[in-house]
BASE-774461 format. One record per residue: x, y, z of N, C-alpha, C in turn. Coordinates in steps of 0.001 Angstrom, whole numbers. Example, Ala and Ser with C-alpha at 12.3 -4.5 7.8 and 13.67 -1.06 7.14 Angstrom:
n_X 13190, n_Y -5690, n_Z 7800, ca_X 12300, ca_Y -4500, ca_Z 7800, c_X 13200, c_Y -3300, c_Z 7800 .
n_X 12850, n_Y -2250, n_Z 7080, ca_X 13670, ca_Y -1060, ca_Z 7140, c_X 12900, c_Y 30, c_Z 7870 .
This chain:
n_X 90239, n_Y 95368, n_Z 101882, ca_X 90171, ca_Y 96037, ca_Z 100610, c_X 88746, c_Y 96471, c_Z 100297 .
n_X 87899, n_Y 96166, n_Z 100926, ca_X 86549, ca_Y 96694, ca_Z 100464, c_X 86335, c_Y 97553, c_Z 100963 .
n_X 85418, n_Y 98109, n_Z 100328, ca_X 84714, ca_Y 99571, ca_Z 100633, c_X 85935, c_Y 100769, c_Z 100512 .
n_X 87346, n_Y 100205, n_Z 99720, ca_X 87924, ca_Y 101248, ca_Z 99940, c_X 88009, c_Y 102326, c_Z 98505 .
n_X 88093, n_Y 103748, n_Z 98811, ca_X 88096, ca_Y 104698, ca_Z 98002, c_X 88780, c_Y 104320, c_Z 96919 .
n_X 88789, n_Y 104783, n_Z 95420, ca_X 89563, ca_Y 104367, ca_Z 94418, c_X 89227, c_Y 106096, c_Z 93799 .
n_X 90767, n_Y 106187, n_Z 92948, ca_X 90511, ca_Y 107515, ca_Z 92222, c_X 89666, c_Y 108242, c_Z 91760 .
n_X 88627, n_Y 107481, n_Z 91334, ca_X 87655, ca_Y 107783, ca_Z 90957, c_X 86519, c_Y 108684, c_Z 91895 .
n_X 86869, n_Y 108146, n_Z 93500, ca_X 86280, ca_Y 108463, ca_Z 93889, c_X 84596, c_Y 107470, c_Z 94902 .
n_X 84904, n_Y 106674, n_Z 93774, ca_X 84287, ca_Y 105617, ca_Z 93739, c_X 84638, c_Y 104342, c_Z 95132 .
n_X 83341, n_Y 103831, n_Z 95865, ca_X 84255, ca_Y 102884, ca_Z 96702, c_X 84018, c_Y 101758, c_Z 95959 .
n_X 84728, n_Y 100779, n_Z 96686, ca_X 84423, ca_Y 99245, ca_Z 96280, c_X 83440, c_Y 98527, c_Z 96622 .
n_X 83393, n_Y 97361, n_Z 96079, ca_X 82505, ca_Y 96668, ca_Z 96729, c_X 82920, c_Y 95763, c_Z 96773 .
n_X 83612, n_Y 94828, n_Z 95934, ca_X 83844, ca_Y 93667, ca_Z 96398, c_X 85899, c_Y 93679, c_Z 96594 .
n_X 86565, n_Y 92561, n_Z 96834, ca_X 86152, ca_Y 91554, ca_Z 97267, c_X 84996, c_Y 91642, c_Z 98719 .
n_X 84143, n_Y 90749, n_Z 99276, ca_X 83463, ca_Y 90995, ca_Z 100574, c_X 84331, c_Y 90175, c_Z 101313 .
n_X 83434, n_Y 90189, n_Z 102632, ca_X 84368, ca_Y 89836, ca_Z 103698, c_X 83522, c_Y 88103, c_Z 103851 .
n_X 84829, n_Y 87349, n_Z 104539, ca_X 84376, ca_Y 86333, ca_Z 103792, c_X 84550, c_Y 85172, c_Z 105253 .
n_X 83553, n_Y 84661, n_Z 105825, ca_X 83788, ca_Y 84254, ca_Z 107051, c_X 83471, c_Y 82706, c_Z 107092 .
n_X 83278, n_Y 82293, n_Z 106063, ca_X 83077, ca_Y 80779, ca_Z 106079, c_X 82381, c_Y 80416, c_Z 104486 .
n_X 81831, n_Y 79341, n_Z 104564, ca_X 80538, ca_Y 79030, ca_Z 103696, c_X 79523, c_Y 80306, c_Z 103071 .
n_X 79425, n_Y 80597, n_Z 102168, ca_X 78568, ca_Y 81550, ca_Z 101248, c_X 77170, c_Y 80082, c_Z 100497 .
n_X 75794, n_Y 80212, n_Z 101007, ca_X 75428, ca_Y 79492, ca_Z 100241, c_X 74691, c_Y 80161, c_Z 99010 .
n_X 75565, n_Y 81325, n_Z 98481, ca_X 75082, ca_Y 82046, ca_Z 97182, c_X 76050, c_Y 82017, c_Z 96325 .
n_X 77161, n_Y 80689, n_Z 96844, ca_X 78120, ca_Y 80696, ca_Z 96132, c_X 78204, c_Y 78795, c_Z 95578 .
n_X 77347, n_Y 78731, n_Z 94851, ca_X 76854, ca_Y 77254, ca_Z 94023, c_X 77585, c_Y 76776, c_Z 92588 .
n_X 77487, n_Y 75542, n_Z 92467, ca_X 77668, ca_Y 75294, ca_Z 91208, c_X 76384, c_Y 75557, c_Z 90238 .
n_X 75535, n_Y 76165, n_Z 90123, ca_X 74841, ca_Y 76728, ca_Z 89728, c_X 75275, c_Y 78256, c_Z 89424 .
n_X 75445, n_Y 79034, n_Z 90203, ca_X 76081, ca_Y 80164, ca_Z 90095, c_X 77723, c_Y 80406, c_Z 88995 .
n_X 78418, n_Y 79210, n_Z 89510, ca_X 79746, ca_Y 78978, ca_Z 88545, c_X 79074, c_Y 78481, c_Z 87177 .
n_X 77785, n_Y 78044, n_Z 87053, ca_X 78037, ca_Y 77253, ca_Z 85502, c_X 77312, c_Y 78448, c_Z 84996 .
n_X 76415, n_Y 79572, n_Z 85877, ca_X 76332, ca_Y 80898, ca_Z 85177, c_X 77028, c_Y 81833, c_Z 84635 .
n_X 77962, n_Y 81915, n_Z 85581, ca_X 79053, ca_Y 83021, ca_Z 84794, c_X 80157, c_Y 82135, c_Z 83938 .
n_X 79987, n_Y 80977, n_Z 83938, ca_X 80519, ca_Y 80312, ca_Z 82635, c_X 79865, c_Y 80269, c_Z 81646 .
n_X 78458, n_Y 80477, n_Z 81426, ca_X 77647, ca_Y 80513, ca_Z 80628, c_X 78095, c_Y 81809, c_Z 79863 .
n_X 77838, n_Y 82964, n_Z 80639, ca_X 77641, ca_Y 84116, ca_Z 80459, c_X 79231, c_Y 84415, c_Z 79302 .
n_X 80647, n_Y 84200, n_Z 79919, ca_X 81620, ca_Y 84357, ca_Z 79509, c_X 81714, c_Y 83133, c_Z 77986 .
n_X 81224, n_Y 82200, n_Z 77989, ca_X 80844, ca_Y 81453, ca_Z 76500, c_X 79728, c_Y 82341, c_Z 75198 .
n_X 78999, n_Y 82601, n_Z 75908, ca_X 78479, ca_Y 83836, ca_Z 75156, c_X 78813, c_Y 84826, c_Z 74601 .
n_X 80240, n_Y 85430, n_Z 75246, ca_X 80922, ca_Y 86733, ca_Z 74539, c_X 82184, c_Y 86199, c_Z 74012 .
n_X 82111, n_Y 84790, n_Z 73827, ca_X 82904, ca_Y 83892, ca_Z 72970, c_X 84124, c_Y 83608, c_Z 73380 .
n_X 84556, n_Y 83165, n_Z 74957, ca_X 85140, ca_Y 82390, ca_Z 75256, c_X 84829, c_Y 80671, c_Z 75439 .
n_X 85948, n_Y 79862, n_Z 75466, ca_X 85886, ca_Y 78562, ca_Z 75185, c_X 85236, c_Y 78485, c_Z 76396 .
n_X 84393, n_Y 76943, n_Z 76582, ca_X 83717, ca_Y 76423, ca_Z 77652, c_X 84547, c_Y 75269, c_Z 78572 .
n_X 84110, n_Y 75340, n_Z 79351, ca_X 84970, ca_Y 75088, ca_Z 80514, c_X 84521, c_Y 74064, c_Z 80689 .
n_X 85147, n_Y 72814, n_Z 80311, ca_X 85092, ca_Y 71484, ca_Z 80169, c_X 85984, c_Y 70383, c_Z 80903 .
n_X 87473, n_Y 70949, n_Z 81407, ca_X 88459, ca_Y 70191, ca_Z 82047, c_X 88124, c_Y 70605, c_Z 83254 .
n_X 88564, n_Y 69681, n_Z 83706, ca_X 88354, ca_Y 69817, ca_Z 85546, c_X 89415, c_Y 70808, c_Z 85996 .
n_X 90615, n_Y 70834, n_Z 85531, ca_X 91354, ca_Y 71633, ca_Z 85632, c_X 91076, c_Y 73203, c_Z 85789 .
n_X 90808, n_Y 73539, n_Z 84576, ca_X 89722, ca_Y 74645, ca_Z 84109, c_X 88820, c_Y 75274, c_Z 85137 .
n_X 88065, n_Y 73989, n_Z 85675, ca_X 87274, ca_Y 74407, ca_Z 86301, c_X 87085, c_Y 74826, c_Z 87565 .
n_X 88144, n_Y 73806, n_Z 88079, ca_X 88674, ca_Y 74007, ca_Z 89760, c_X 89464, c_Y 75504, c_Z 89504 .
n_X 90292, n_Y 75928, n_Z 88492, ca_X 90868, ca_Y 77478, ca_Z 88586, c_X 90043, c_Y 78413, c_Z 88187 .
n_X 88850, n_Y 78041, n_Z 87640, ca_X 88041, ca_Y 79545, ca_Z 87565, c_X 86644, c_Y 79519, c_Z 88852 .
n_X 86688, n_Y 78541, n_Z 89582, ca_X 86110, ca_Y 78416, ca_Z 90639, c_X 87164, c_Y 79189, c_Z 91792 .
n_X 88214, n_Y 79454, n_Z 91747, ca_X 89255, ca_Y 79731, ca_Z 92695, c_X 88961, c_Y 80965, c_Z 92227 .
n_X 88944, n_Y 81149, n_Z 91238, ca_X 89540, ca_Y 82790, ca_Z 90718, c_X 87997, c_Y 83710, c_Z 90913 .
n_X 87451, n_Y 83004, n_Z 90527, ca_X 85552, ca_Y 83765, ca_Z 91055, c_X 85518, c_Y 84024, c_Z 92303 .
n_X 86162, n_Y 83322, n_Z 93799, ca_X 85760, ca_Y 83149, ca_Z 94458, c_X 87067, c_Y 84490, c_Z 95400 .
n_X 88144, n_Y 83994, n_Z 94715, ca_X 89229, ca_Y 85170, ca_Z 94724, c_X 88704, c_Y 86465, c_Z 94645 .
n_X 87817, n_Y 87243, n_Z 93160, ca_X 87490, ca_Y 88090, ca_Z 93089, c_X 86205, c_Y 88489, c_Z 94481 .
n_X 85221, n_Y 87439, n_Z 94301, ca_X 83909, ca_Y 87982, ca_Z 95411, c_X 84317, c_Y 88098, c_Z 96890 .
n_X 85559, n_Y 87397, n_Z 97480, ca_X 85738, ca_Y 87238, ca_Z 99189, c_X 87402, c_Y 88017, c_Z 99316 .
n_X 87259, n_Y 87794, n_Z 100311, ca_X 88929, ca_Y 88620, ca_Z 101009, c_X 88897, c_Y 86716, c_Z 101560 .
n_X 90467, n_Y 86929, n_Z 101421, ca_X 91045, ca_Y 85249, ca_Z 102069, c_X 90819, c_Y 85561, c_Z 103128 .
n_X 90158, n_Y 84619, n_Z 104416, ca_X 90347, ca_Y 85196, ca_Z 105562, c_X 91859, c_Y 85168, c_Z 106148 .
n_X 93291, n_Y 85066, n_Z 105628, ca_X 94173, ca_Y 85711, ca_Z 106321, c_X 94415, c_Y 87046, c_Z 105920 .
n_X 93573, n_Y 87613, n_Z 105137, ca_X 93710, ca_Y 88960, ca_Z 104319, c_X 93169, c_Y 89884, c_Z 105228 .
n_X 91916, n_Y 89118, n_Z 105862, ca_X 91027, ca_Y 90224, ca_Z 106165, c_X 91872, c_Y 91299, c_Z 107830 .
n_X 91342, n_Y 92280, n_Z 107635, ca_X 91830, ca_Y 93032, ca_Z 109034, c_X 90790, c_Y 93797, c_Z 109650 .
């Protein structure tokens, strides 16, 4: 799915391609864009629950699963 054309015209960029370990992908980095999304006044992400699914879902958006990739 990356790099591919969209109506716009526009390509993609993410998800990237995703071949193991990312070490730009930290709990540092997750408690940023949790930061960031508490700021435009969503609740803070306090349950573990919570946290393990928006760690999935960040990580969903930035990589291709590697059975995705082709």
């Amino acid at each position: 799915m990356s790099n591919t054309r969209l109506r716009s015209g526009a390509e993609r960029s993410y998800p990237l391609p995703h071949a193991g370990p990312d070490a730009r992908f930290t709990e540092s980095l997750v408690n940023s864009v949790a930061a960031v999304l508490v700021g435009y006044g969503y609740p803070r992400i306090d349950c573990s629950a919570d946290r393990a699914a928006f760690e999935t879902t960040l990580g969903a958006f930035l990589y291709n699963a590697l059975e995705n990739r082709t």
